[in-house]
C-alpha positions in Angstrom: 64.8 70.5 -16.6 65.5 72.6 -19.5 67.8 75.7 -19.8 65.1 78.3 -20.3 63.3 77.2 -17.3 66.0 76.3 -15.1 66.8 80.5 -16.0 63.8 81.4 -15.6 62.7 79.8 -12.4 65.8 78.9 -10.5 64.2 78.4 -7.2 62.7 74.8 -8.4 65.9 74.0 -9.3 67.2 71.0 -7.0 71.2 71.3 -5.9 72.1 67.7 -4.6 75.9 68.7 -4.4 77.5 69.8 -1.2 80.3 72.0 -3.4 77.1 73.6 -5.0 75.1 74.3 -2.1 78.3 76.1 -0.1 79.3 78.0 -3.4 75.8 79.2 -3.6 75.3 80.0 0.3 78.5 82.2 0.4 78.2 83.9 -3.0 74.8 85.6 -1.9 77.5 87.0 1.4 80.4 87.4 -0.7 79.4 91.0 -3.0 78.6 93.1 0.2 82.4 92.1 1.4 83.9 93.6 -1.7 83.0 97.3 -0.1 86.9 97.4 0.8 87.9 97.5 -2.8 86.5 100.9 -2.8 89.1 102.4 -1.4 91.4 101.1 -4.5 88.8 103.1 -7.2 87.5 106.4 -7.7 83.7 106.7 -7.3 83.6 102.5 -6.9 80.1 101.4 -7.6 78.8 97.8 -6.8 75.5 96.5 -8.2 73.5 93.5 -8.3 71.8 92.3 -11.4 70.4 89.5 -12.8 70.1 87.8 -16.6 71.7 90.2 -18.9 70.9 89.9 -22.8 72.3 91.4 -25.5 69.8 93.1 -27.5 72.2 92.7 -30.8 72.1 89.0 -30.6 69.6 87.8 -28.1 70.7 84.5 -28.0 73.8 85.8 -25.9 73.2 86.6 -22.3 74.7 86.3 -19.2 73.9 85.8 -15.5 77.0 88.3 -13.4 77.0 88.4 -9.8 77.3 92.1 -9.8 78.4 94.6 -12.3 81.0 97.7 -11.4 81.8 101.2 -12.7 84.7 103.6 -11.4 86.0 106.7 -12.8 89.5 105.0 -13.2 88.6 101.7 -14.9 85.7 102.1 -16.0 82.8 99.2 -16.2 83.4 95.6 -15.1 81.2 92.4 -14.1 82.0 90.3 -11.0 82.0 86.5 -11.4 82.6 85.5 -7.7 83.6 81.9 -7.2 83.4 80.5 -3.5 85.4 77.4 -3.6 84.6 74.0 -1.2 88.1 73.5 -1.8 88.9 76.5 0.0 86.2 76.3 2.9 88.4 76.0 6.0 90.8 78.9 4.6 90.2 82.3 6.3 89.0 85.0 3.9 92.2 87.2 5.3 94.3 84.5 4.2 93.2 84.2 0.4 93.0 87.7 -0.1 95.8 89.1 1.6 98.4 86.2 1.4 100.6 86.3 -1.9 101.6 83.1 -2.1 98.2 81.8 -1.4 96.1 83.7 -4.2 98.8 83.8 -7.1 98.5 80.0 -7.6 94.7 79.7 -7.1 94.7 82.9 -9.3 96.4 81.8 -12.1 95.1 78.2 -12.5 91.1 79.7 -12.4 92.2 82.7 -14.9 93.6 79.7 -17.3 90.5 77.4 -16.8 88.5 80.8 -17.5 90.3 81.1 -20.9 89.9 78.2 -22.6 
């Protein structure tokens, strides 16, 4: 299936892998659940969207989860990433614990830069 219409029409698109199917499954209940950050921001706004291009260059686009906007940091996109390898874990436990998310956060903020 090519790009454009895997983009275009993702419901025909066929997801054989378990790690996809359960990344998939919880991302669609994963944006409502970021509601408690609002109490870190001022006037936190949380959207959904959908293919983004750049009307500069429309050969760029991208595909966020959601996009925010707060009066103390401004605008931001959401890439949320819900892990098989972290299934059995309790959300509590990856957000909260310390020693739990600084590890996990640091080696998927180096595989983002490359």
């Amino acid at each position: 299936m090519s790009t454009l219409k895997t983009i275009c029409y993702p419901a025909e698109v066929i997801v054989k892998s378990k790690m996809t199917k359960y990344g998939r499954r919880k991302e669609k209940s994963a944006l409502p659940g970021l509601d408690n950050i609002k109490l870190l921001h001022m006037n936190l706004t949380i959207s959904s969207h959908g293919l983004i291009i750049t009307i500069s260059e429309p050969c760029f686009a991208t595909s966020p989860d959601g996009m925010v906007v707060c009066d103390c940091c401004g605008k931001g996109c959401i890439e949320l990433k819900c892990p098989y390898t972290m299934k059995d874990e309790s959300t509590k436990q990856i957000t909260i614990d310390e020693d739990f998310l600084k590890p996990n956060l640091e080696k998927l903020l180096s595989s983002i830069l490359l």
